[in-house]
VOBA-1610 file (N, C-alpha, C; in pm, whole numbers, padded with zeros to 5 digits, always signed):
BEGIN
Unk+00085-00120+00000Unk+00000+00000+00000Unk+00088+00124+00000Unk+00077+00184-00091Unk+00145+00358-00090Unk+00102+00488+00003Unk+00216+00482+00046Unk+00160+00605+00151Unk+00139+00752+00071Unk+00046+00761+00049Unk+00023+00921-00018Unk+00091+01028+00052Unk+00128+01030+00156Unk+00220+01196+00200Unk+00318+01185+00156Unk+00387+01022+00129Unk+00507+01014+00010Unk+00513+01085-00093Unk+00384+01054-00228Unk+00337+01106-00321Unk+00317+01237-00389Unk+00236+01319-00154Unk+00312+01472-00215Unk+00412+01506-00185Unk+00541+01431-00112Unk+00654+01508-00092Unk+00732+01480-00227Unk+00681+01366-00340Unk+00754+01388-00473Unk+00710+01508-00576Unk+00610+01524-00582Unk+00562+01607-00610Unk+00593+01758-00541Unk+00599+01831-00500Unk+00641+01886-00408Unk+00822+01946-00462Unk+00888+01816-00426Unk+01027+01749-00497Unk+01073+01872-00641Unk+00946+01848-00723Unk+00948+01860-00854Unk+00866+01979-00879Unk+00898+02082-00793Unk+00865+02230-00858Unk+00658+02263-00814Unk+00606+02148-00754Unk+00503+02219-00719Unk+00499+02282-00570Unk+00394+02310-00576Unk+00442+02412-00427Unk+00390+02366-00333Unk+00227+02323-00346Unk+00151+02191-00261Unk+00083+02079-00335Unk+00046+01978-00273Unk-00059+01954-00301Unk-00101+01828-00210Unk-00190+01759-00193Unk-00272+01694-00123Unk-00367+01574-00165Unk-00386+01457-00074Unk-00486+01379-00156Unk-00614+01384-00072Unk-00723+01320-00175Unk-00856+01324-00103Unk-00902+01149-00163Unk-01022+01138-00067Unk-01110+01016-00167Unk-01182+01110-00277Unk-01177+00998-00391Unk-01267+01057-00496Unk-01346+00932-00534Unk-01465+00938-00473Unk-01516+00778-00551Unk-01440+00675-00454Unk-01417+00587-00577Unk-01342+00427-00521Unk-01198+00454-00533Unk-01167+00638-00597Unk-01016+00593-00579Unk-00983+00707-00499Unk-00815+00761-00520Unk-00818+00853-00468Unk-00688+00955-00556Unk-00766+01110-00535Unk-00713+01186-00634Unk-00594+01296-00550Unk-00458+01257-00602Unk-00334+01398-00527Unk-00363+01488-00617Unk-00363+01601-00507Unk-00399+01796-00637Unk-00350+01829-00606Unk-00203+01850-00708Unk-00161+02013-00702Unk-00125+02088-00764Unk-00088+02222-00714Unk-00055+02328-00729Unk+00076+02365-00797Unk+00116+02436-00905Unk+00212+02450-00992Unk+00228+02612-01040Unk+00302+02652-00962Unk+00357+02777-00990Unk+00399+02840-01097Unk+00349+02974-01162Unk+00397+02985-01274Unk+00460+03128-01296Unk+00559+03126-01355Unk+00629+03269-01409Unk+00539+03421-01403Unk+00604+03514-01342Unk+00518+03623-01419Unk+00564+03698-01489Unk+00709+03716-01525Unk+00795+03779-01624Unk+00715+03818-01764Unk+00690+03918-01817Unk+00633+03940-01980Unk+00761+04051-01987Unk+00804+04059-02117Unk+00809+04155-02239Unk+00705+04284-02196Unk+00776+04407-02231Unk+00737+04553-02212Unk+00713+04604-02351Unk+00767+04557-02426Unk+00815+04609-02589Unk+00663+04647-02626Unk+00628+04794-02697Unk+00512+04780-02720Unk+00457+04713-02843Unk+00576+04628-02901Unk+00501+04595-03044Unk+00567+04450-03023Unk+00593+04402-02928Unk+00593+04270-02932Unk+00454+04156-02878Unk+00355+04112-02929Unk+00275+04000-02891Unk+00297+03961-02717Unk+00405+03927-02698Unk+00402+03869-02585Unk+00375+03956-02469Unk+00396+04079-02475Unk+00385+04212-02381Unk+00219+04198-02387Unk+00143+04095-02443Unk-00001+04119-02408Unk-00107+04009-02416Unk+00017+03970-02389Unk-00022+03716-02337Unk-00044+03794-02205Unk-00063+03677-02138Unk-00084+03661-01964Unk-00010+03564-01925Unk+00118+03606-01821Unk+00239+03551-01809Unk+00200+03351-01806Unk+00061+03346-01776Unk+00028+03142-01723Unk+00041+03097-01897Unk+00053+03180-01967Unk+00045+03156-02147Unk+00149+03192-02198Unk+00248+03228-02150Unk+00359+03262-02218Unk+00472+03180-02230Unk+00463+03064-02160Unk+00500+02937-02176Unk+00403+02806-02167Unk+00434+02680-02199Unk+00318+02603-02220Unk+00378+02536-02053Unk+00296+02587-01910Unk+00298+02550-01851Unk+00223+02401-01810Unk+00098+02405-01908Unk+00057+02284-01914Unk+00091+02184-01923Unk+00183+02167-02036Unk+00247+02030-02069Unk+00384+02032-01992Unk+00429+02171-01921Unk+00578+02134-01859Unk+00481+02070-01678Unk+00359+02105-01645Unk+00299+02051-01490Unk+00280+01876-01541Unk+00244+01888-01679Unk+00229+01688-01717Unk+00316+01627-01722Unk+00432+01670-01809Unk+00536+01597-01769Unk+00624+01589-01653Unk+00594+01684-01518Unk+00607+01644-01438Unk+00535+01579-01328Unk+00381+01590-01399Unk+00320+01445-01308Unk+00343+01350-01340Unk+00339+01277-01489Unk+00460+01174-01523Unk+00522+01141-01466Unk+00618+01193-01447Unk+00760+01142-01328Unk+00691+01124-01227Unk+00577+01136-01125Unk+00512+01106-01021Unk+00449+00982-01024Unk+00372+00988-01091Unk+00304+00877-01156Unk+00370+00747-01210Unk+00532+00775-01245Unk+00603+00655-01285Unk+00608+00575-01151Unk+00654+00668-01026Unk+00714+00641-00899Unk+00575+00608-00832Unk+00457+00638-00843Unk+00310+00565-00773Unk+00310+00418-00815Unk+00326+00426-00936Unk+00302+00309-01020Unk+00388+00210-00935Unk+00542+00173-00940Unk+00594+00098-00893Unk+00608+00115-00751Unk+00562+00198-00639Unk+00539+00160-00562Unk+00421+00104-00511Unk+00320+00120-00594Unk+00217+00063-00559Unk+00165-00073-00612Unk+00253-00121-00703Unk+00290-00218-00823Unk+00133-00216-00907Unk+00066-00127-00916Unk-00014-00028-01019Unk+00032-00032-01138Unk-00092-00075-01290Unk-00050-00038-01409Unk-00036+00092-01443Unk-00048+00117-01588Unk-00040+00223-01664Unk-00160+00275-01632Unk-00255+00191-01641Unk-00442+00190-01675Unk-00483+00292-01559Unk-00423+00261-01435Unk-00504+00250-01303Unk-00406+00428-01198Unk-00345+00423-01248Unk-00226+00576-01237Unk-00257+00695-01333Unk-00341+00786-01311Unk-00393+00858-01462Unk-00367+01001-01425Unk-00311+01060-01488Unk-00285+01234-01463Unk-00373+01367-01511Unk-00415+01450-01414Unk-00500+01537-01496Unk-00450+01632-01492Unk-00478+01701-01600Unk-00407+01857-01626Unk-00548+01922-01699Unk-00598+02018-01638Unk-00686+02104-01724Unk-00793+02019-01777Unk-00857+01910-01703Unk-00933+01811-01767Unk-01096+01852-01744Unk-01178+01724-01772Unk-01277+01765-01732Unk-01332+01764-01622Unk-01266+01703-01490Unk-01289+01687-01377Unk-01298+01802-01291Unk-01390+01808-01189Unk-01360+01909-01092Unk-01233+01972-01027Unk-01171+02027-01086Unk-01035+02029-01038Unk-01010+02174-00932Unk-01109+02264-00952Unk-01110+02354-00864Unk-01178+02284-00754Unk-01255+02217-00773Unk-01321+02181-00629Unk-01254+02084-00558Unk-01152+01996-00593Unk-01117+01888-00566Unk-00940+01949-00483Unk-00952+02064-00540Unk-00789+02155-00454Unk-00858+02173-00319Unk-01011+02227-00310Unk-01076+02320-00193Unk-01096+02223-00132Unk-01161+02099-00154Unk-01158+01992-00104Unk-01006+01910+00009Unk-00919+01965-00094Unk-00769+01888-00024Unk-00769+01990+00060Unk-00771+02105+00069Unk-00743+02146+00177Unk-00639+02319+00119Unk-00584+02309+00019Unk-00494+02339-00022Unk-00496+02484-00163Unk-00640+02535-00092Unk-00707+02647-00159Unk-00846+02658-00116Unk-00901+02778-00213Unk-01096+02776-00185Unk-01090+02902-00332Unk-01193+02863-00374Unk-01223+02968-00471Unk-01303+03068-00438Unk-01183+03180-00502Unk-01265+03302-00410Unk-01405+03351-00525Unk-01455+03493-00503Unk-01567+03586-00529Unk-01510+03575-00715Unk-01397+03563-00758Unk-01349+03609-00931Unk-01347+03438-00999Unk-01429+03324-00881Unk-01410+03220-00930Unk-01301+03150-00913Unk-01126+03165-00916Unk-01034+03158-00899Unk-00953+03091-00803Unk-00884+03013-00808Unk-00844+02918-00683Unk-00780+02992-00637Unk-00752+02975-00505Unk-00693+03082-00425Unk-00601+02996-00291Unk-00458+02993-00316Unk-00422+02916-00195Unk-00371+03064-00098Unk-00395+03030+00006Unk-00361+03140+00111Unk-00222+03144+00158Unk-00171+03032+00119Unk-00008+03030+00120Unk+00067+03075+00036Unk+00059+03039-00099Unk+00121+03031-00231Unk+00069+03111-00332Unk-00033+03205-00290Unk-00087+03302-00410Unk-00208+03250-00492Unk-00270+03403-00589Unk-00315+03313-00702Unk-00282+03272-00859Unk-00141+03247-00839Unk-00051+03239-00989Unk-00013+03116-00965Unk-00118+03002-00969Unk-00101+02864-00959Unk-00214+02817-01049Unk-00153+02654-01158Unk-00222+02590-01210Unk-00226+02467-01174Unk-00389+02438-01195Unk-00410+02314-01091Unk-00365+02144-01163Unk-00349+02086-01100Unk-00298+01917-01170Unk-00304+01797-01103Unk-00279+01724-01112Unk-00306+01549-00999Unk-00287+01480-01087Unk-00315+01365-00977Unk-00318+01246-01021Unk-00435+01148-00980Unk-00491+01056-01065Unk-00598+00980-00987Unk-00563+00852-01001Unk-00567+00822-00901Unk-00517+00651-00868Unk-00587+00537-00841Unk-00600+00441-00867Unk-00719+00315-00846Unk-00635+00250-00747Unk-00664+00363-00608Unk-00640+00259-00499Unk-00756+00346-00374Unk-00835+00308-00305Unk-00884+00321-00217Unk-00825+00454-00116Unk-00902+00542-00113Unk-00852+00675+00000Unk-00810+00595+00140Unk-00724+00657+00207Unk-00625+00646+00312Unk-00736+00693+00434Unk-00761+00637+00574Unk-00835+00675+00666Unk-00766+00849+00686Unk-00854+00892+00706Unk-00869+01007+00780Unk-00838+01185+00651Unk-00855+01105+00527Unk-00864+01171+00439Unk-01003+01238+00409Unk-01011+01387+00308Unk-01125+01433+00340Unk-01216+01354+00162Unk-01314+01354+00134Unk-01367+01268+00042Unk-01460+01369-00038Unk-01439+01399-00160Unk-01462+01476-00237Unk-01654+01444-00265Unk-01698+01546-00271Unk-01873+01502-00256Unk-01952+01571-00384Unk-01885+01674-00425Unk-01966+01751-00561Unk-01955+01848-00566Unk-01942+01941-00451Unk-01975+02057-00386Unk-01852+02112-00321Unk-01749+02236-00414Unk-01637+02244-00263Unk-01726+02378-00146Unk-01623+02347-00048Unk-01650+02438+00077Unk-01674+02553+00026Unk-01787+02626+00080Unk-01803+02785+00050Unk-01700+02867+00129Unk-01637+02938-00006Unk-01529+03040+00019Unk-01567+03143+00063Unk-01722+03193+00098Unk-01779+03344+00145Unk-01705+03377+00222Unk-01659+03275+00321Unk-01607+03365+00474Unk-01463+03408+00432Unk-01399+03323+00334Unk-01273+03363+00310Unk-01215+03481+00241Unk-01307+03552+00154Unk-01314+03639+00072Unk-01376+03793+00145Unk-01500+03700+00247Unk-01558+03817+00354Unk-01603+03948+00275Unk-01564+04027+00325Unk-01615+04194+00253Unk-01522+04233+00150Unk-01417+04131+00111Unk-01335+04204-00006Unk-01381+04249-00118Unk-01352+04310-00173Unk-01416+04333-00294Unk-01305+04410-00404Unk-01189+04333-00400Unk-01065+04391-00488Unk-01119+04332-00601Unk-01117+04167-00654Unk-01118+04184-00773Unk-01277+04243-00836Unk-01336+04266-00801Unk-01459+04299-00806Unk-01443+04438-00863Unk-01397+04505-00839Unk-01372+04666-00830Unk-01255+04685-00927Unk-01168+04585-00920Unk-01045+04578-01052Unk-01074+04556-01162Unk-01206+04455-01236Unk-01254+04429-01331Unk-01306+04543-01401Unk-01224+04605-01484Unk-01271+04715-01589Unk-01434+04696-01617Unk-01438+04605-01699Unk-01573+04539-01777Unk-01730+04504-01657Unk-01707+04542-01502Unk-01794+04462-01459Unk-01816+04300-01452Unk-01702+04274-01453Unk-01792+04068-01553Unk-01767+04028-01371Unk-01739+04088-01265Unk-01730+03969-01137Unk-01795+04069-01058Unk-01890+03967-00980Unk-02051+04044-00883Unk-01983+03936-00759Unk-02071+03970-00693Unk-02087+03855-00527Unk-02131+03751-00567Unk-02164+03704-00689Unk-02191+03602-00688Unk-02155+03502-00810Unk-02039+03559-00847Unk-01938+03515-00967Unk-01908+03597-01102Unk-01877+03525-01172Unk-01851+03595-01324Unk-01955+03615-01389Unk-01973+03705-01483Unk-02052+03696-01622Unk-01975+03672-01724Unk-01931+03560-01768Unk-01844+03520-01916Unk-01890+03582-02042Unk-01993+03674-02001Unk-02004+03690-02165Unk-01915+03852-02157Unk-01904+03884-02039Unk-01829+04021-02034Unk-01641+04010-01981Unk-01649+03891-01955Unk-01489+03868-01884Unk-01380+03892-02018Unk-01293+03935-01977Unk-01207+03938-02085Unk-01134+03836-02157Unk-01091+03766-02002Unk-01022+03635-02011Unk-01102+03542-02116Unk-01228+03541-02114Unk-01316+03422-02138Unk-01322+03468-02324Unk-01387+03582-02305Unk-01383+03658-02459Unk-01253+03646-02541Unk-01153+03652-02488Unk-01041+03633-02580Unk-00984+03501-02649Unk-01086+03398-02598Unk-01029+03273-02669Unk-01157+03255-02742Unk-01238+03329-02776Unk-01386+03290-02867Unk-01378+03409-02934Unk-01426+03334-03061Unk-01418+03452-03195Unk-01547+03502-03195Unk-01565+03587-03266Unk-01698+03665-03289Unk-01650+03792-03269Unk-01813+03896-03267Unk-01793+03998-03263Unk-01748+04088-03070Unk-01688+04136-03073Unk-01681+04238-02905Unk-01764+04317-02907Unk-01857+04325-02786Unk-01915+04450-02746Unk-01848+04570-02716Unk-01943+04679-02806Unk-01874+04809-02814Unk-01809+04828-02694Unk-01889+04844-02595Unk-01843+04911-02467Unk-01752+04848-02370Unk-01665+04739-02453Unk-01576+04632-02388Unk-01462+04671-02470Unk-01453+04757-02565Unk-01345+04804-02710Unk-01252+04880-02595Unk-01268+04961-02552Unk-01212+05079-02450Unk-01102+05010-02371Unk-01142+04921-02327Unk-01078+04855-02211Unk-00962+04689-02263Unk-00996+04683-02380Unk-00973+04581-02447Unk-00750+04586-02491Unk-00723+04516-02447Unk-00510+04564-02411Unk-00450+04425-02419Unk-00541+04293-02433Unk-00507+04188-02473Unk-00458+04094-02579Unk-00412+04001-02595Unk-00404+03918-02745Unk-00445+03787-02654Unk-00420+03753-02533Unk-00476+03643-02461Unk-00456+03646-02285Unk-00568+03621-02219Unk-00523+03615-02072Unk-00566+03782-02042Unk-00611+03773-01875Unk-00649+03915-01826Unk-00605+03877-01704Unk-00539+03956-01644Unk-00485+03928-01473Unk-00511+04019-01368Unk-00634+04137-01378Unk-00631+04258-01337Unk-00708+04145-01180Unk-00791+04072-01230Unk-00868+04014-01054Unk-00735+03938-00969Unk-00668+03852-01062Unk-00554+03801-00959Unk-00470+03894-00937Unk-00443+04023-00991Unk-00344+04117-00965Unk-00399+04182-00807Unk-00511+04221-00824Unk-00593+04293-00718Unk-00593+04186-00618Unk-00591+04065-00613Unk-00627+04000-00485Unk-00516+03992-00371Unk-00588+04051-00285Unk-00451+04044-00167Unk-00370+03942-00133Unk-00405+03825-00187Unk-00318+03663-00165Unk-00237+03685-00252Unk-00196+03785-00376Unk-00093+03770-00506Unk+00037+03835-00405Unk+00032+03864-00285Unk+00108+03950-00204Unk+00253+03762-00181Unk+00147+03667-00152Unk+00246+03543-00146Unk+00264+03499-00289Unk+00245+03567-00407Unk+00290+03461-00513Unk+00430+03406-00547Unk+00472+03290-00584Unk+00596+03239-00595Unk+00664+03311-00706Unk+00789+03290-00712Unk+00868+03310-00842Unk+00830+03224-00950Unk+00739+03069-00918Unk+00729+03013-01046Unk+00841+02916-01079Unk+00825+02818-01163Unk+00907+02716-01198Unk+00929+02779-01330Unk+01106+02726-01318Unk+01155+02820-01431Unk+01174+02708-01545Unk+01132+02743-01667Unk+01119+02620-01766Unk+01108+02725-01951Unk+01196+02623-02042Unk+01149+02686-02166Unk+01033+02656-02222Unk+00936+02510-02200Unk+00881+02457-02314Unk+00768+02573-02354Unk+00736+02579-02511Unk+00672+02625-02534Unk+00628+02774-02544Unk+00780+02807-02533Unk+00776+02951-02515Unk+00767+03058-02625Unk+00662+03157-02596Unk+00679+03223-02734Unk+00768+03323-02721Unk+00772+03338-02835Unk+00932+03433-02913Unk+00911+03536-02835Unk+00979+03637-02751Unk+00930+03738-02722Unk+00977+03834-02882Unk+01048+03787-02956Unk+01118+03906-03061Unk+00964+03909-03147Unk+00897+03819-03124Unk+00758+03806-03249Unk+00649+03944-03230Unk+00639+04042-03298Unk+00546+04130-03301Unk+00473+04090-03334Unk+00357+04207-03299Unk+00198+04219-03363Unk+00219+04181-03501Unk+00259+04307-03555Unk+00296+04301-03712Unk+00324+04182-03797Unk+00410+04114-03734Unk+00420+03968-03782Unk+00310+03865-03772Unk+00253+03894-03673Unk+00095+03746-03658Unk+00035+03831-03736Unk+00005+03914-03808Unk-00092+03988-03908Unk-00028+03972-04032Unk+00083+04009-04011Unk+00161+03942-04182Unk+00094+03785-04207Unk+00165+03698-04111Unk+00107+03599-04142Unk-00028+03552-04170Unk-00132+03574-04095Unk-00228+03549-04150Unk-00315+03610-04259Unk-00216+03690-04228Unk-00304+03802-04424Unk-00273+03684-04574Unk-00180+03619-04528Unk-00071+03515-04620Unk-00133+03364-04618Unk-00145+03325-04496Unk-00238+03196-04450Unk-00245+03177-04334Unk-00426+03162-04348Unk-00464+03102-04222Unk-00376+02934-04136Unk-00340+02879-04253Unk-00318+02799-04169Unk-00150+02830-04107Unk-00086+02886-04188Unk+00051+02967-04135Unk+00031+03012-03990Unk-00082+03097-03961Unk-00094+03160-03854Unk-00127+03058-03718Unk-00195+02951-03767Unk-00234+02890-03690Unk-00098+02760-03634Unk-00022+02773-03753Unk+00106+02693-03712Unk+00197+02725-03615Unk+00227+02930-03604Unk+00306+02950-03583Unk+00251+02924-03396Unk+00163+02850-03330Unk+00147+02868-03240Unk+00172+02690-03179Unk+00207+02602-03282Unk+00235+02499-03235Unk+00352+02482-03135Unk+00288+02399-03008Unk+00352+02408-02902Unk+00374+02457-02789Unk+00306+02559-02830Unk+00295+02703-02680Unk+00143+02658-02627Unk+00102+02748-02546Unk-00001+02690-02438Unk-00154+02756-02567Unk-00082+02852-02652Unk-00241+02923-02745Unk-00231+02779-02881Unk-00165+02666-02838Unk-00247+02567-02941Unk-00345+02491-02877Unk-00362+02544-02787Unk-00480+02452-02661Unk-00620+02400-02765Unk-00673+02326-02745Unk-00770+02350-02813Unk-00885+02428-02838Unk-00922+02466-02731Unk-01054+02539-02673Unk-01002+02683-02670Unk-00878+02731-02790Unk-00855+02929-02793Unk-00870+02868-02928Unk-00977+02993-02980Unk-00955+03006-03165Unk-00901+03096-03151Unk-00843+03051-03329Unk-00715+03126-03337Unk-00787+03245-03417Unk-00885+03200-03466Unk-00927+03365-03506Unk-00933+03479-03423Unk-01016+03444-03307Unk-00993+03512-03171Unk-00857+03568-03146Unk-00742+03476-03183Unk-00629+03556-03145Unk-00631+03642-03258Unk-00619+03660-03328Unk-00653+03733-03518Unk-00726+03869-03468Unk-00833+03829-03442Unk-00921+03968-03422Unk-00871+04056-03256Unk-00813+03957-03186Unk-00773+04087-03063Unk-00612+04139-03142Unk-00561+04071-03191Unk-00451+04106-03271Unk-00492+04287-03385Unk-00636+04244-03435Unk-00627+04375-03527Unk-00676+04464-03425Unk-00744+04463-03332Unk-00775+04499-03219Unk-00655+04614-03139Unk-00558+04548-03140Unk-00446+04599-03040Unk-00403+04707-03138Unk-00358+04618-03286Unk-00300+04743-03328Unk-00373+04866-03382Unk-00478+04843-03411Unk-00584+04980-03390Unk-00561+05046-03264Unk-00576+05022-03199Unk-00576+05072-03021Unk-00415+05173-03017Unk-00328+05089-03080Unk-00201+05150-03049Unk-00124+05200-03136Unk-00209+05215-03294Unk-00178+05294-03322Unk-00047+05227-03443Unk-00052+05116-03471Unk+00099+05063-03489Unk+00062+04928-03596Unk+00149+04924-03725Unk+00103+04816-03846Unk-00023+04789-03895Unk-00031+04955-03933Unk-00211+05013-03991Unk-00170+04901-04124Unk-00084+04895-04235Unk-00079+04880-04327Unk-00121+04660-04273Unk-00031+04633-04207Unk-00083+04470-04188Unk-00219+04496-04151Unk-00261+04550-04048Unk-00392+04511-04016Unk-00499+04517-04133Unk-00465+04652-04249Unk-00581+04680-04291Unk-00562+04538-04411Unk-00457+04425-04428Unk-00446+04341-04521Unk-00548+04237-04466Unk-00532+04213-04348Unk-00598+04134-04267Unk-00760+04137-04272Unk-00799+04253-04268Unk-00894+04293-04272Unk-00992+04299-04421Unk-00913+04313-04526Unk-00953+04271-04642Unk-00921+04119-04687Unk-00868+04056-04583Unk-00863+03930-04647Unk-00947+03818-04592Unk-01012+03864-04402Unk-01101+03847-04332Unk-01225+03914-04358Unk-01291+03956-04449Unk-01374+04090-04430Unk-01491+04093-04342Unk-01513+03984-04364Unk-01666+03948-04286Unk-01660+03930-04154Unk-01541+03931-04141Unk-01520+03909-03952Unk-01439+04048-03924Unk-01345+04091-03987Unk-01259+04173-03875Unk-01302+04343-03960Unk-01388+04351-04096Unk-01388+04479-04159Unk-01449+04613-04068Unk-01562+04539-03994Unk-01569+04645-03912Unk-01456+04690-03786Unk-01380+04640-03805Unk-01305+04694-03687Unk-01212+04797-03727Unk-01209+04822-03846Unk-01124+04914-03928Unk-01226+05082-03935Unk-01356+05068-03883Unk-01475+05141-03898Unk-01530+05240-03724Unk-01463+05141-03682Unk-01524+05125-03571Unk-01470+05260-03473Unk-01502+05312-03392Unk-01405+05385-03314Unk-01371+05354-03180Unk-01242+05289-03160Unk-01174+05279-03095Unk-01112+05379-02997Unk-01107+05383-02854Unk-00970+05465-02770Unk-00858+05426-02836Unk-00768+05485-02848Unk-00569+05485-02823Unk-00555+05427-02696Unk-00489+05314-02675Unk-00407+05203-02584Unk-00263+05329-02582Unk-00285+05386-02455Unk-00115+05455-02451Unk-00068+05367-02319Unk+00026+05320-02361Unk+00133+05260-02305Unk+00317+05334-02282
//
């Protein structure tokens, strides 16, 4: 039988900061926590100066391949197959609820996991194992603990959200920025103003008083985008080919599945309207998209001064 506090001190070992097991069902699931960079690019015409530092490397696949290595070491100590040792990263499982559950966060008022130790510049991960929870473990039910008391009368990210999209009683996704920037379509006017992205919004985790503990982050290349890559260039390219544009993102965390890349396309003609900068790419883009991005060439926009 494997002792799971083993499990998180390998883990742990290997660049995460906590994590914890619970029962889940008939088995039992370790969650944790994986620290990530906040370093960006300032340059105003470089792309990456307007990622969101959890996207500016593919932290995803660098937290999997190090549950991997966890998961090799469950396996043979528990003399466990391949089948029965399974790793989640960004899956479909409860994975915010199943951290609040371990013990080892609570999601605050912006939705957002929130560990009170380690900040909120953490991505969540585990492992689920086909072996029976350990006595005196807590057992995951559907429902995590209500974070009201933890959050109490704050109201930072609430008040940090340009757009309105976070109330007392969660998000509105159709106004969040974060959420809007990986779905194509059209932006609401009155969301244009405030709009400084190509992917990712950090103004609620910036505002939350727990970012006061955030880590330095595990330092890693995979998947990193170019910081030398401008605006100008993801608009060259896709004025040239769509599927060019969509290549140049193989590997980094924006080939995820669930960000269109048009979405990145249109906050792309987006920015440089705003700032003023590769009128001549955008307006190619724009005649070569017409039906999606022509009004944005029409439209009136604020100046992004940076």
């Amino acid at each position: 039988m494997i002792d799971f506090r083993e499990t998180v001190e390998w883990l742990k070992e290997d660049g995460f900061c906590d994590a914890a097991a619970i029962g889940f069902g008939e088995k039992t699931a370790v969650t944790a926590l994986f620290p990530y960079r906040l370093e960006r690019p300032t340059a105003v015409s470089a792309a990456a100066s307007y990622i969101d530092p959890f996207a500016l490397r593919n932290n995803y696949r660098e937290m999997a391949a190090r549950l991997k290595t966890a998961a090799v070491k469950i396996r043979k100590a528990a003399g466990l197959n391949k089948s029965e040792v399974r790793i989640f990263v960004n899956s479909s499982l409860p994975e915010k609820a199943a951290a609040a559950f371990a013990g080892i966060g609570f999601c605050g008022k912006s939705t957002l996991l929130i560990s009170p130790l380690y900040g909120v510049n953490t991505l969540i991960g585990g492992i689920l194992i086909s072996l029976p929870a350990a006595d005196g473990l807590s057992r995951f039910d559907g429902a995590p603990p209500s974070s009201a008391a933890r959050c109490g009368a704050c109201r930072r990210c609430i008040d940090a959200c340009p757009v309105g999209a976070i109330g007392e009683n969660g998000v509105d996704r159709s106004r969040c920025l974060q959420s809007l920037a990986s779905r194509s379509g059209a932006v609401p006017a009155e969301l244009l103003p405030h709009w400084d992205i190509l992917y990712g919004c950090s103004r609620c985790r910036d505002a939350c008083p727990y970012s006061r503990f955030n880590l330095g982050g595990v330092a890693h290349h995979r998947g990193e985008i170019d910081e030398s890559e401008t605006i100008g260039e993801w608009l060259q390219t896709a004025a040239e080919s769509e599927e060019a544009f969509c290549a140049r993102f193989k590997g980094t965390a924006l080939a995820m599945s669930w960000i269109d890349k048009r979405a990145l396309l249109r906050n792309a003609v987006i920015l440089s309207r705003r700032l003023g900068i590769f009128n001549e790419e955008t307006k190619r883009v724009c005649r070569q998209y017409k039906n999606e991005f022509s009004q944005l060439l029409s439209v009136d926009i604020p100046p992004l001064l940076r």
